[in-house]
C-alpha positions as CSV (number, residue, x, y, z in Angstrom):
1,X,108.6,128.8,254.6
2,X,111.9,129.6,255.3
3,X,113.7,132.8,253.2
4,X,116.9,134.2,252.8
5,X,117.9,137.7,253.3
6,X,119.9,139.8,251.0
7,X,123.0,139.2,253.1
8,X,122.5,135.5,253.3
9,X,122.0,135.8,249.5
10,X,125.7,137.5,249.1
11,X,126.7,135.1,251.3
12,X,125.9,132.1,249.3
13,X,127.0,134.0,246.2
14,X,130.5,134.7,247.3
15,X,131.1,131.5,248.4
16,X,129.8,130.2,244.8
17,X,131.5,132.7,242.6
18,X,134.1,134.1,245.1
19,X,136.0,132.2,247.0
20,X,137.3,129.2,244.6
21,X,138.7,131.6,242.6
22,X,140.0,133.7,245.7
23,X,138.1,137.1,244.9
24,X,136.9,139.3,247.4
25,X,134.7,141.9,247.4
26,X,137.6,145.2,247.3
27,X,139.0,142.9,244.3
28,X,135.8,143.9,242.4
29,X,136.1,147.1,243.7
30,X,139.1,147.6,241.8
31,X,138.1,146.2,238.9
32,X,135.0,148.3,238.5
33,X,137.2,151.8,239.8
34,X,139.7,151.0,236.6
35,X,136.6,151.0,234.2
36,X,135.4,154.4,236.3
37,X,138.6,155.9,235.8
38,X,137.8,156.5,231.7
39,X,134.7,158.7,232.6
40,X,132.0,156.4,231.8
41,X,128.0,156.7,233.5
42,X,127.8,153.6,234.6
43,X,129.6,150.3,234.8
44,X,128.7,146.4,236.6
45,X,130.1,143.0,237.2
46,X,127.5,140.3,236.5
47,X,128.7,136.7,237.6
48,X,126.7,133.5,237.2
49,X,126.8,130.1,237.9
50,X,124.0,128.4,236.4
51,X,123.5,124.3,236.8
52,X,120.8,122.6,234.8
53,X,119.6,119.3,233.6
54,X,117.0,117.6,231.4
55,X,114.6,114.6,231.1
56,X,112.0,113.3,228.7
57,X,110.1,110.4,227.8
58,X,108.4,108.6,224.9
59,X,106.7,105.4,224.1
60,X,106.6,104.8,228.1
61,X,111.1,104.8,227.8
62,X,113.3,107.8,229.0
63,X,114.5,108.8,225.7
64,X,117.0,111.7,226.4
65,X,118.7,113.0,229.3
66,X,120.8,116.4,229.6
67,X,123.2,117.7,232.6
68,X,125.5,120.9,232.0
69,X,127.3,123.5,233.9
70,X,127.8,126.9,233.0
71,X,129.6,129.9,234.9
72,X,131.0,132.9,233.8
73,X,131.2,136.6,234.7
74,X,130.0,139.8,232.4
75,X,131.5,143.1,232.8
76,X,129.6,146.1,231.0
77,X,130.3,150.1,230.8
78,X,127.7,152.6,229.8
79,X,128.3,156.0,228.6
80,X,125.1,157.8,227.4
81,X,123.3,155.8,225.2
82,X,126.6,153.4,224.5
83,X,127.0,150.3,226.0
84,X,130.4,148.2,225.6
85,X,130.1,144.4,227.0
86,X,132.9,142.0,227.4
87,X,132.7,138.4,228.9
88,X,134.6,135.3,229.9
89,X,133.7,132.2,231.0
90,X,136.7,132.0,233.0
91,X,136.2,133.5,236.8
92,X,139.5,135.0,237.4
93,X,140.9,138.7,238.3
94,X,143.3,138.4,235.0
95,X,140.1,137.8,233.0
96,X,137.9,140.2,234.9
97,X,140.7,142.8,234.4
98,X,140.9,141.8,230.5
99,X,137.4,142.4,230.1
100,X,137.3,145.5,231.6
101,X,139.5,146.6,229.6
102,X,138.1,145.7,226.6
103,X,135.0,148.1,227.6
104,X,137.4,150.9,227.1
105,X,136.4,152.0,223.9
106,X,133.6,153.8,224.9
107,X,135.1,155.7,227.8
108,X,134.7,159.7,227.6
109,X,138.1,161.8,228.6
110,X,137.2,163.5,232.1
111,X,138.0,163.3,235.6
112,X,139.3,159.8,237.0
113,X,136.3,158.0,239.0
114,X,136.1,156.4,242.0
115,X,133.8,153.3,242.4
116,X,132.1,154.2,246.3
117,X,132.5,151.7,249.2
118,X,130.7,148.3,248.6
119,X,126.9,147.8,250.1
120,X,124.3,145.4,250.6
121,X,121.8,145.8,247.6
122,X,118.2,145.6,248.1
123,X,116.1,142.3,247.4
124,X,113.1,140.7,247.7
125,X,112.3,137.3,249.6
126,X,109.8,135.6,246.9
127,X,111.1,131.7,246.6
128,X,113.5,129.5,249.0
129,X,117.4,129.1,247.8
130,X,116.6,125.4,246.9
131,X,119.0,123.1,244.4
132,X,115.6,121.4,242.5
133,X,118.6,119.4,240.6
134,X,119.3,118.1,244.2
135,X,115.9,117.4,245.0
136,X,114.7,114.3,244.0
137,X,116.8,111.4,243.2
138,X,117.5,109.9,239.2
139,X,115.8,107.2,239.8
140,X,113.0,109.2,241.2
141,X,112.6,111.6,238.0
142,X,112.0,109.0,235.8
143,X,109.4,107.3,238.2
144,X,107.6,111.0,238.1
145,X,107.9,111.1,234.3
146,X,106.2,107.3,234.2
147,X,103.6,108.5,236.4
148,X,102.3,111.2,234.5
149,X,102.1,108.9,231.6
150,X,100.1,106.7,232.9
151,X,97.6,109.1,234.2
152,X,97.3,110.0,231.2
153,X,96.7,106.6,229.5
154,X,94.3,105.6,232.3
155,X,92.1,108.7,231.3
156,X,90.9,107.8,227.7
157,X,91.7,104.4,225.8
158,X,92.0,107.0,222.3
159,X,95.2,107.9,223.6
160,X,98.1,106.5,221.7
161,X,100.8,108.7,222.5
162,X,102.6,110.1,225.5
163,X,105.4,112.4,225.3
164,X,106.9,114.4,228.9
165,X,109.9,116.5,229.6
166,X,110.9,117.4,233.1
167,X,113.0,120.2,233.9
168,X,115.4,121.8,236.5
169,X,117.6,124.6,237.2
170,X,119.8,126.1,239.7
171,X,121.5,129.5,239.1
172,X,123.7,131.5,241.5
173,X,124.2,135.1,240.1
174,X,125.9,138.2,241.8
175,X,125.7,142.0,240.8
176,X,129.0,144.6,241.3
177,X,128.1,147.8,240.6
178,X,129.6,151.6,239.8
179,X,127.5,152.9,242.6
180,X,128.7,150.6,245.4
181,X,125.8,147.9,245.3
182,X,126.1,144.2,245.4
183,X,123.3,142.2,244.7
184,X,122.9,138.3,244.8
185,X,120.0,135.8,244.2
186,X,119.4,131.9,244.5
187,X,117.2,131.2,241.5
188,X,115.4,127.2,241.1
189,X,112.8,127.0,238.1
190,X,111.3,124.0,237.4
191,X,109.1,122.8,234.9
192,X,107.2,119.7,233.9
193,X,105.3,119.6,230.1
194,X,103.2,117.1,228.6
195,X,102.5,116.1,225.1
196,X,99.8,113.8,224.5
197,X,97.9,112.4,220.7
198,X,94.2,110.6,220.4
199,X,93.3,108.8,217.7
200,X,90.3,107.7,216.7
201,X,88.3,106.7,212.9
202,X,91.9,107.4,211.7
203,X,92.2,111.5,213.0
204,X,95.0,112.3,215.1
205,X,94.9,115.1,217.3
206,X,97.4,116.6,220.6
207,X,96.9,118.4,223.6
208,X,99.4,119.7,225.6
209,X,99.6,121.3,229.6
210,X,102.6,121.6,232.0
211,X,103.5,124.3,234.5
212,X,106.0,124.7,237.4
213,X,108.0,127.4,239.3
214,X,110.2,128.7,241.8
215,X,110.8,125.6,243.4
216,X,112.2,122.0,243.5
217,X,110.9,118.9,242.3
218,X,108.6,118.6,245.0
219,X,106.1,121.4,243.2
220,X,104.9,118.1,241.2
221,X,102.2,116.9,243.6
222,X,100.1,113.7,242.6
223,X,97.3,116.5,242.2
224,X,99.4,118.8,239.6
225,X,100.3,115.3,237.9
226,X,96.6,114.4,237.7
227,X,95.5,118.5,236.5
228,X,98.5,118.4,234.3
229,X,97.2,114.5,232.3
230,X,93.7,116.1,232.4
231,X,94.0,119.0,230.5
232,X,96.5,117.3,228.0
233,X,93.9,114.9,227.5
234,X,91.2,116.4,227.1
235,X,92.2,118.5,224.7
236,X,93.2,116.1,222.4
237,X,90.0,114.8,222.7
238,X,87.7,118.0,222.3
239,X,89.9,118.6,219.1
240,X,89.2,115.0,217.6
241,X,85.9,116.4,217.8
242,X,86.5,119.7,216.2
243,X,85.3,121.3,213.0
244,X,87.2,123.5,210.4
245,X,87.1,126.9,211.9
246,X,85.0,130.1,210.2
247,X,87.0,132.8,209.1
248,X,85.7,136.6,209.1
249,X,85.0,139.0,211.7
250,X,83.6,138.7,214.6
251,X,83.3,138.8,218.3
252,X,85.9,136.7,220.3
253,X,86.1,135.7,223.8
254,X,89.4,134.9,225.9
255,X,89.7,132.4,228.4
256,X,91.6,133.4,231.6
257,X,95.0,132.6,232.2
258,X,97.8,131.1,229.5
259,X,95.8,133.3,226.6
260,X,97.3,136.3,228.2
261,X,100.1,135.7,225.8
262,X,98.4,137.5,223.4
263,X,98.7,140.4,225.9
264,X,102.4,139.7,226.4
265,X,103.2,139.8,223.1
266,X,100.8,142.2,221.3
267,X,101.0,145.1,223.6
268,X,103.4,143.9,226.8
269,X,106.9,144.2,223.9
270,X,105.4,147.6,222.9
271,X,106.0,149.1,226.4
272,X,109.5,147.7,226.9
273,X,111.7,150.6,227.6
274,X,114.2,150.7,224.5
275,X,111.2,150.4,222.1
276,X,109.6,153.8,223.3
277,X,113.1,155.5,223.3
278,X,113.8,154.9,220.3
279,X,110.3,155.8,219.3
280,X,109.7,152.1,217.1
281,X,107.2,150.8,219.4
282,X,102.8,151.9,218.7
283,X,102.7,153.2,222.0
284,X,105.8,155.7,222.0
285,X,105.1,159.4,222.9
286,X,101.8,158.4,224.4
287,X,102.1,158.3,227.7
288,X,98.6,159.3,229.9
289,X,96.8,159.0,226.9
290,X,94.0,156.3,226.5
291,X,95.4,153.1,224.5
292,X,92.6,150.9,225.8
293,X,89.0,150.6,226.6
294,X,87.6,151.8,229.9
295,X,88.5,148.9,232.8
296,X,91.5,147.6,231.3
297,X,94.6,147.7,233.7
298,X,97.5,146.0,233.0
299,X,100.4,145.6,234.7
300,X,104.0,143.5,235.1
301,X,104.3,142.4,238.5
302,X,108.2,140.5,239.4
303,X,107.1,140.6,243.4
304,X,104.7,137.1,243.0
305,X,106.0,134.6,245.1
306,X,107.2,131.4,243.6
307,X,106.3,132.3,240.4
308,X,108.2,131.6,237.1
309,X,109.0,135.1,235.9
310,X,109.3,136.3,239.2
311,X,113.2,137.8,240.6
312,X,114.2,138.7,244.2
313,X,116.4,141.2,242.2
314,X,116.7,142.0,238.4
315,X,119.9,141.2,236.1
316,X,121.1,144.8,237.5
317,X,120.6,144.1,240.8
318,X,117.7,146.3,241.5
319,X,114.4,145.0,243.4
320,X,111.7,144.3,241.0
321,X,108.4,145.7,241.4
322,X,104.5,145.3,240.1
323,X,104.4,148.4,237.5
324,X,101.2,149.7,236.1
325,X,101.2,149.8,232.6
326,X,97.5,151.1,231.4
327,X,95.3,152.2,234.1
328,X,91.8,151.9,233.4
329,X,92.6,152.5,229.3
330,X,95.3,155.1,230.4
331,X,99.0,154.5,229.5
332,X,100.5,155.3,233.0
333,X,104.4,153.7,232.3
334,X,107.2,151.9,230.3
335,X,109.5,149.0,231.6
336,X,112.5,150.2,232.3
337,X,116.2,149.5,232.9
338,X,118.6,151.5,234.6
339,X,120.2,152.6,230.4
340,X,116.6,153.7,229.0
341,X,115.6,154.7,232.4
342,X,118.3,157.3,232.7
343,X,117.9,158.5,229.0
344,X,114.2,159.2,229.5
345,X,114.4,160.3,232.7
346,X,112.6,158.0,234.1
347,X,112.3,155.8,237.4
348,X,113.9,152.7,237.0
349,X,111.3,149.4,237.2
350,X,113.6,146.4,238.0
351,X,112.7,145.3,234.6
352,X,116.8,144.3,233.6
353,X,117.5,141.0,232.8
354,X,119.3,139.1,230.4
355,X,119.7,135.2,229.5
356,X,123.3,135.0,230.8
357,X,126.5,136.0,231.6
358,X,127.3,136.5,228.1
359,X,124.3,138.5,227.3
360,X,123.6,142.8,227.7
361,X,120.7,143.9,229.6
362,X,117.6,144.7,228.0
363,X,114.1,145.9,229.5
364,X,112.1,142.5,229.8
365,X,108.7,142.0,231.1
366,X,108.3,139.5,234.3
367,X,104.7,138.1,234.9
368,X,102.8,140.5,232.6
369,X,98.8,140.5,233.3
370,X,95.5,142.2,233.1
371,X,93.3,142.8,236.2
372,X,90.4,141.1,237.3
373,X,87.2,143.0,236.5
374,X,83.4,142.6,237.7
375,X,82.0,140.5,234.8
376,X,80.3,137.0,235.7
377,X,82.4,134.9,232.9
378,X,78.8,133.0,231.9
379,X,77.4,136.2,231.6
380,X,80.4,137.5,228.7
381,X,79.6,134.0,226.5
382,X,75.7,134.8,227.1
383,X,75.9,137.9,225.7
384,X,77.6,137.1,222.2
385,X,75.4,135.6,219.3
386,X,78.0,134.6,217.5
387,X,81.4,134.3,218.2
388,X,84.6,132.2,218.9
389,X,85.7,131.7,222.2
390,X,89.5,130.8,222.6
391,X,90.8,128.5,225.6
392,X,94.6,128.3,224.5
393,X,97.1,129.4,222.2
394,X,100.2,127.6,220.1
395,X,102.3,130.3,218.6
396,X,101.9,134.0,217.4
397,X,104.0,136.6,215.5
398,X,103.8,140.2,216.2
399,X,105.0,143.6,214.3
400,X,106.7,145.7,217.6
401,X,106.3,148.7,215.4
402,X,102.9,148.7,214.9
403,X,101.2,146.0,217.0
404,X,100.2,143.4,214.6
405,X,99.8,139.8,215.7
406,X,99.0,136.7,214.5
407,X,98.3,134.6,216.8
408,X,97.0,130.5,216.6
409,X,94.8,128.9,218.8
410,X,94.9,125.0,219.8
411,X,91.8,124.9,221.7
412,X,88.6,127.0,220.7
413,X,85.3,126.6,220.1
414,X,82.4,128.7,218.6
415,X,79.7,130.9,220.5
416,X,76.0,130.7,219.2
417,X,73.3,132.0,220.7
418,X,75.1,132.9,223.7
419,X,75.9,129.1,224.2
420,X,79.5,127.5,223.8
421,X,78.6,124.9,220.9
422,X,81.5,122.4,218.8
423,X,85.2,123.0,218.8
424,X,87.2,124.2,215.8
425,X,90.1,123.5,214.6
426,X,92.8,125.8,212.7
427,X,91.7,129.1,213.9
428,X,93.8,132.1,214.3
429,X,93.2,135.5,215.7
430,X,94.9,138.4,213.2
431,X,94.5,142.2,214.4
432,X,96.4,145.3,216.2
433,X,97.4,144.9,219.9
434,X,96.5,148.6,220.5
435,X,93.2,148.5,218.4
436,X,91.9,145.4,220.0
437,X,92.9,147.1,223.1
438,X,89.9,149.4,222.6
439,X,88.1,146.9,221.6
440,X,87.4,144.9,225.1
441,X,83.8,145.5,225.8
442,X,83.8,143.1,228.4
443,X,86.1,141.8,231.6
444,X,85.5,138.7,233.8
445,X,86.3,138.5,237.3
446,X,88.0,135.3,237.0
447,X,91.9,136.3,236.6
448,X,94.0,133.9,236.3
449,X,97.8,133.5,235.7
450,X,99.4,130.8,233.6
451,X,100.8,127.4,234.9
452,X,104.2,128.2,234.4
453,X,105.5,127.9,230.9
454,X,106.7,131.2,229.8
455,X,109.5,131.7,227.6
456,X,110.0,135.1,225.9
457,X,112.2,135.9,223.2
458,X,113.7,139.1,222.2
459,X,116.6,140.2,220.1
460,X,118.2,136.3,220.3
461,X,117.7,136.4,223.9
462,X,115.2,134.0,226.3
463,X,114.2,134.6,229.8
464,X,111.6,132.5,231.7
465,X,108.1,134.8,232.5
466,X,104.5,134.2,233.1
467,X,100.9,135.7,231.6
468,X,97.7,135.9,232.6
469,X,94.5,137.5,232.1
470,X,90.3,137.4,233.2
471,X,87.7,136.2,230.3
472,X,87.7,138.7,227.9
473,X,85.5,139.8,225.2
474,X,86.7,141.5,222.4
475,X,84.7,142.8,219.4
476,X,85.3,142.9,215.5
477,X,88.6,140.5,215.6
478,X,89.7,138.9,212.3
479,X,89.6,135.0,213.1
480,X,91.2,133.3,210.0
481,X,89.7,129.9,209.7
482,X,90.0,126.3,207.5
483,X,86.4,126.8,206.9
């Protein structure tokens, strides 16, 4: 597989960005040295150039189809714990200039400052600099979109419905910043979802599956089209045969992969940098003490190649990294920025990003996940009497300040006797991400990471990442039911 170097990267990126609007690299210098010259800690440049379209059918017809462009620049200026942000979606020196300017009204009196000679940033080499949106022909898309709806028609007659999106972006971003650096990347994402309903003796039920990546349209193999119309499928069929789910509390064990959302959102939010700072997050003030049960590691990895919440470099243009979050039950570290980093003297973690040029940087996880552990996954369901064991989730809510979560499930089913018995329908798991932390009695071997269709909100703000998790079992959880 062929990468891309950090020069070739900024090479690409100038020629996006740059050139048509006849900006050079000591252009930006200037820029940045003007917003230096008001005494502020830190100031960067943040261009993008983002291209992106859209695809989904229904009823066997492409129903909608979506194509925009977007580019713009951000320019930002931090002084202690203040950040001013400016933007323009024009990509000019008069608007770069005007921006900066606008970031003013932060600016300490001092000594005029001096933005250092321009370098080469750091980066990874994780995914190839591919166009997806180039990839594959029109014509081509919708035959993919037909395809996967009729694999999943051919798999059960029950199936009435079909609905399936497809998905592509290109995005071109390069970092300026007060300490000389310039950063670029080549981001493609991809992503294909799947809807599908059964019917049958007048019930309707849906399953859903999808994934994708760091890639172009070619990630859709026959054999991802064929996993992909299974696992929609058969879940709408295993919940036509479900039964209203028991409430109270019990025992409840995780599958592996996509149910380390709960993870993500429960206790992953809670050890974003800006929460602990400003001491609103359960875990602030507690670093190296235990927050989980022995065995538990977690940790947010941007390094894995390909995947979808992976970044060569962060929205800052920093490298990003695997960071340990809980070591064996131990908190060991926060996600950090280079703002909250600073102000809690910390190292930064690569962990800046933002949705866009017109958004502010804010600590953000990547591919957030829990280590593998020694369990036999047979062995966990063996060893509960009764209990619920959740495949997948829908939606959750969660309190950052205190850790509680709702969360939904749209596949379970119950434990008795150590045996996996009917599905259930309508249950949800209630509880405290750091309690049921302490609560894992036991951890399978079998990690697993999602398929590739993480979206995380925070503060109006959406980034693509990824979850994942080993079967977990987890004791004295509130499971509300319909029961």
């Amino acid at each position: 597989m062929l990468m891309q170097t950090q020069e070739q990267l900024l090479t690409t990126a100038q020629a996006t960005l740059l050139a048509p609007y006849d900006l050079q690299a000591p252009a930006l210098g200037h820029v940045v040295g003007a917003i230096l010259a008001h005494k502020v800690d830190y100031a960067d440049l943040y261009f993008q150039y983002l291209r992106s379209e859209g695809w989904s059918l229904e009823e066997g017809i492409v129903k909608s189809g979506s194509f925009s462009i977007d580019q713009g620049v951000g320019v930002r200026a931090v002084s202690g714990d203040k950040t001013a942000f400016a933007y323009s979606d024009e990509i000019s020196l008069e608007a770069l200039t005007d921006a900066a300017n606008a970031t003013r009204a932060i600016a300490r009196s001092g000594k005029h400052g001096r933005m250092p000679a321009v370098r080469a940033g750091r980066g990874l080499d994780l995914y190839r600099p591919l166009d997806p949106i180039a990839s594959l022909a029109d014509t081509e898309k919708v035959k993919l979109l037909e395809r996967l709806e009729r694999l999943c028609r051919a798999r059960d007659p029950r199936v009435v419905q079909v609905m399936a999106s497809l998905a592509g972006v290109y995005e071109v971003v390069l970092v300026a910043r007060s300490d000389g650096v310039m950063s670029a990347d080549v981001r493609p994402l991809v992503r294909l979802s799947v809807q599908v309903i059964a019917e049958a003796g007048g019930r309707r039920e849906q399953g859903t599956a999808g994934g994708g990546g760091r890639s172009d349209y070619g990630y859709f193999s026959d054999a991802r089209l064929a996993e992909y119309a299974a696992r929609a499928v058969d879940q709408a069929l295993v919940n036509l045969e479900s039964r209203p789910a028991p409430a109270g509390t019990m025992t409840v064990v995780l599958g592996p992969g996509w149910p380390g959302v709960l993870l993500h959102e429960a206790v992953g939010h809670g050890l974003e940098g800006d929460f602990n700072r400003k001491g609103s997050s359960a875990f602030s003030g507690r670093m190296g003490e235990r927050v989980a049960a022995p065995g538990v590691t977690v940790v947010d990895d941007g390094t894995l190649p390909m995947r979808r919440g992976s970044l060569n470099v962060d929205d800052e243009g920093n490298p990003t990294q695997c960071t340990v979050l809980i070591e064996n039950g131990v908190l060991r570290g926060y996600l950090q920025d280079s703002l909250n980093a600073r102000l809690m003297k910390m190292r930064v973690t690569g962990n800046g990003r933002r949705e866009s040029y017109a958004h502010t940087v804010m600590p953000r996880m990547t591919n957030t996940y829990m280590l593998a552990g020694h369990m036999d996954p047979r062995e966990i369901i063996a060893s509960v009497d009764r209990g619920l064991y959740a495949v997948n989730f829908g939606g959750g809510q969660v309190d950052i300040t205190n850790g509680k979560f709702v969360f939904s499930c749209t596949e379970a089913y119950m434990i008795e006797g150590g045996r996996v018995t009917h599905p259930v329908k309508g249950a949800t798991l209630i509880g405290n991400g750091p309690d049921a932390l302490t609560r894992v009695k036991m951890i399978g071997n079998d990690l697993q990471l999602d398929t590739g269709i993480g979206t995380c909100g925070k503060e109006g703000q959406s980034v693509p990442v990824g979850v994942g998790q080993p079967t977990l079992r987890i004791d004295a959880l509130t499971v509300g039911g319909t029961a």
